[in-house]
N, C-alpha and C positions, 0 to 999 in steps of 0.2 A: 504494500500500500504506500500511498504517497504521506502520512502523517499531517494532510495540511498542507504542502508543499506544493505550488503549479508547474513549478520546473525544476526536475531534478538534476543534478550530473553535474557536470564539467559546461553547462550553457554559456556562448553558443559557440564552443570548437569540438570539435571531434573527438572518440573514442571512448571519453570516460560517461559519457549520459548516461541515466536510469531509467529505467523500462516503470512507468507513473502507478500502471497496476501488475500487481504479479498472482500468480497463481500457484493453490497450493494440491497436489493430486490425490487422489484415493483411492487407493488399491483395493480392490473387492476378491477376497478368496472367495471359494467355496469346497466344503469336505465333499470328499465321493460318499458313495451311499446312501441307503433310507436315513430320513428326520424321524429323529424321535415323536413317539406319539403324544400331542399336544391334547389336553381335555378341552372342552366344548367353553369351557365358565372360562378358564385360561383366555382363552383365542379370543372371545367377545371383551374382557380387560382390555386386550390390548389393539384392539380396530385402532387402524388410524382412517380419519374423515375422509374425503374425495378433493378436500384443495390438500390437505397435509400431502395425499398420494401423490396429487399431480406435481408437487413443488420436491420434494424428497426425490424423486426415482426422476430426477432430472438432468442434465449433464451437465450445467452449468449452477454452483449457488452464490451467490453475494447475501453478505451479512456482515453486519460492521464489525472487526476485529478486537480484540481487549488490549489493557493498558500492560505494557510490560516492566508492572514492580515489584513482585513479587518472586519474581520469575525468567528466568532468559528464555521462555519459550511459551508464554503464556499464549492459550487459543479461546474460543468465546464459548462458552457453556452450551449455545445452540448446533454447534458444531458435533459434540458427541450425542446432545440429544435426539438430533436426527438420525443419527446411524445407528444408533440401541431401538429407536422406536421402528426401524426401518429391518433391523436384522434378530432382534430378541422378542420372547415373551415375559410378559408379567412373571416375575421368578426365579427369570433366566438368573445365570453367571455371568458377568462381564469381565473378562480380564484385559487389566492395563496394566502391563510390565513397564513401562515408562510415566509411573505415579504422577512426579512433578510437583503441578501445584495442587492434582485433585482435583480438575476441575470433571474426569471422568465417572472419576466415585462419588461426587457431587448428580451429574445428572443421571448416572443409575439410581442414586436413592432416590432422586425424586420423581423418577421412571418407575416405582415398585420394583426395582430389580437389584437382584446382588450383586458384590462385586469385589474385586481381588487385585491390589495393587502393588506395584515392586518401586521399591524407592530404592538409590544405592548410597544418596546425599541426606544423610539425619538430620542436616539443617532445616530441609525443607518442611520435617514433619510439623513446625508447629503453623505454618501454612495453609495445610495440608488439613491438621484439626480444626481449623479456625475454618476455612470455608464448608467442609462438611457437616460444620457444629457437631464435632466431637466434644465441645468445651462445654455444650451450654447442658447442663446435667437436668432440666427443666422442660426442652422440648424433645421433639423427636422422639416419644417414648419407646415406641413402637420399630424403631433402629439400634441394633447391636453395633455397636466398634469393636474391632480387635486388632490393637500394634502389636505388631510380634518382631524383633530381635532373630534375623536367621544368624544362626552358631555355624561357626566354618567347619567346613570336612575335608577329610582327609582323604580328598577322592584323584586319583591318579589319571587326568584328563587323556595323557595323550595314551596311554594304556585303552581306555574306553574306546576313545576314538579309532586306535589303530583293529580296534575290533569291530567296526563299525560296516554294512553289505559294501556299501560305498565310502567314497571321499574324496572331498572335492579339492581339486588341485588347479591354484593360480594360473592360467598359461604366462600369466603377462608376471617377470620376476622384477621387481624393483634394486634398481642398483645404489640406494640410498641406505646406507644402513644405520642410521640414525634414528634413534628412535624419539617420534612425535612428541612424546611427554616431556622432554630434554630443552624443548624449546616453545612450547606452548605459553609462555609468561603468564600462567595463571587462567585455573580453570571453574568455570561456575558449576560444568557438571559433577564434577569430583570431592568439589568445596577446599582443591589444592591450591588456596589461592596464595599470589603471590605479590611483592611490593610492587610502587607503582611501576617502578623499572623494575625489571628482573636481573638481580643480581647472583655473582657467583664468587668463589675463589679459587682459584689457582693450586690443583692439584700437585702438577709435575710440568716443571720446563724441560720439555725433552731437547728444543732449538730456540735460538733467537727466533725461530719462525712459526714454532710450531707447541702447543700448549695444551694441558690435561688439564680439563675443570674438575670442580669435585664431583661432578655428576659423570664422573668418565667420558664428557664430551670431548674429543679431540678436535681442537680448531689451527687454525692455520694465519696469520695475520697478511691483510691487506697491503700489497706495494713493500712488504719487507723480505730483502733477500739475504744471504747468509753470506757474512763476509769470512770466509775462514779462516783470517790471521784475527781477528777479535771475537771468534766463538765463546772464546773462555769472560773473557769482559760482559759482552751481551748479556751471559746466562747470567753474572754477578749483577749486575744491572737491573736487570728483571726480577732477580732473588729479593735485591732492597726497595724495588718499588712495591712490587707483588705481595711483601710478607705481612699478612694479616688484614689483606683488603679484600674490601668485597669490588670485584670489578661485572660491564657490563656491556654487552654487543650490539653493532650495529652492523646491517648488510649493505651490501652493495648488489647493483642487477645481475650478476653471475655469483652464483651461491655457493659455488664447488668446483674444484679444480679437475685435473683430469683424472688425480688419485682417488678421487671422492674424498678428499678434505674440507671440512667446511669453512668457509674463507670468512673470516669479521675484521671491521675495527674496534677493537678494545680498549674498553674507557676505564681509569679507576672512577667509583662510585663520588669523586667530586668534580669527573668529569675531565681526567689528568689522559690526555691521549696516546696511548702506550706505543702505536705505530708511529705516531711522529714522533714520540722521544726519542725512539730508540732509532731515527734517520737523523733527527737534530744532533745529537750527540754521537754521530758517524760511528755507529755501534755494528752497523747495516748498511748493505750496500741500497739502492732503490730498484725495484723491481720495474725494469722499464720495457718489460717484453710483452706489456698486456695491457689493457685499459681499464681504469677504474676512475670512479669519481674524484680520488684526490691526490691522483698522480702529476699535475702541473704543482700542488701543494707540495709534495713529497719532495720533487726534484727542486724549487726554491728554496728547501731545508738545506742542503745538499751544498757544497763547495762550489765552483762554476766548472772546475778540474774536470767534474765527477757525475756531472749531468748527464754526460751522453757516453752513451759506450765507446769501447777502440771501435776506430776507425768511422764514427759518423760525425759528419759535419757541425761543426760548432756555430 
């Protein structure tokens, strides 16, 4: 949706526009086999009218969206309503493995229908009670609640699976092998949230060039090449800037070199720029075989000797 907005994007040049209305899809399974046998009183519960029919079993719906605060993914209450009154009876089970805010286990109860939800964020549960009036101990007499706490097990997944008639195998292999959590800066699904920057510390200097965070991320620095006669210097360098700082990254438009290293510029957390120190104080030679954003920067740190490699024109 637009929020209000008549024009969104990058107006009026090219590429970054936003599409004013967007659309969200709905996947309709259906189980093979007979339907269970529905009693007569059931069936009549649950009639839905002849405009409810013709507006539901439609391909298109608009309805105005909900406020997202309580929630990063909040959806409007008429949303579930309709597909429980379209696919359940008076009764039924409703399951929503993606809890949230509740607003599903909200319009089952007010559907007469049951319902079964998976939360994995404990923050959200008081949410979650508060729109369902789990709190209010006065109404809803006639509704049961139950929070239940799943206890972990001790279940040997890839065992299960390797037992499994089938299994489904990737074609497409990704040569990234970093893993998404590493670099997420904070997450609302998880409630792994983090500072406003995402900071880190400096596990292991393996090179002037190249760095272990404590998260085992291996990164690589922007425009810094390895001079070998000041190796030993660099890494001394980096030991007293490094020791006890939380530092933090920034990208540039090529992410990954050819090794799959991931390439940043590394800030300490007061904002101390650790790639230009370490060219300002000729610790490094300048990586001048590649383009990045702050390589005409890099090279005016740089001596005027030492700006251009042998043999190219000064």
């Amino acid at each position: 949706t637009t929020g209000g907005a008549t024009i969104m994007g990058s107006f009026p040049y090219p590429r970054n526009g936003i599409i004013k209305l967007d659309y969200e899809f709905i996947l309709i399974f259906k189980k093979l086999g007979v339907s269970p046998f529905v009693p007569k009183e059931i069936k009549e519960a649950s009639k839905m009218s002849k405009d409810e029919w013709n507006q539901y079993f439609n391909g298109h719906w608009n309805f105005n969206g909900a406020k997202q605060d309580k929630h990063l993914a909040m959806f409007p209450e008429e949303l579930p309503k309709r597909l429980i009154k379209m696919f359940s009876f008076v009764g039924d089970n409703v399951l929503d493995p993606f809890l949230g805010s509740g607003t599903t286990t909200l319009a089952a109860k007010n559907l007469n229908r049951n319902s079964i939800g998976y939360e994995i964020n404990n923050n959200y549960l008081p949410t979650i009670k508060e729109k369902i009036g789990a709190t209010k101990d006065d109404l809803f007499k006639n509704v049961a609640f139950e929070f239940i706490d799943q206890k972990q097990h001790n279940i040997n997944y890839a065992k299960d699976i390797s037992e499994l008639p089938y299994i489904f195998k990737d074609t497409i292999k990704f040569d990234r092998k970093i893993d998404p959590k590493k670099l997420q800066f904070g997450s609302k699904i998880d409630s792994t949230e983090n500072e406003a920057i995402d900071t880190y510390s400096v596990k292991e200097i393996i090179s002037p060039e190249k760095l272990l965070l404590n998260n085992d991320l291996l990164v690589k620095l922007i425009g810094v090449k390895v001079n070998k006669g000041k190796i030993d210097d660099a890494i001394k360098f980096l030991q007293a800037k490094l020791k006890n700082q939380r530092v933090f990254m920034r990208f540039d438009s090529l992410k990954y070199d050819q090794e799959n290293n991931l390439l940043c510029y590394l800030y300490l957390k007061n904002k101390t720029f650790i790639n230009a120190h370490l060219i300002k104080n000729q610790l490094v030679d300048v990586d001048n075989g590649s383009d990045y954003k702050y390589k005409i920067k890099f090279l005016n740190l740089t001596p005027k000797e030492n700006k251009f490699p042998t043999g190219q024109a000064k």
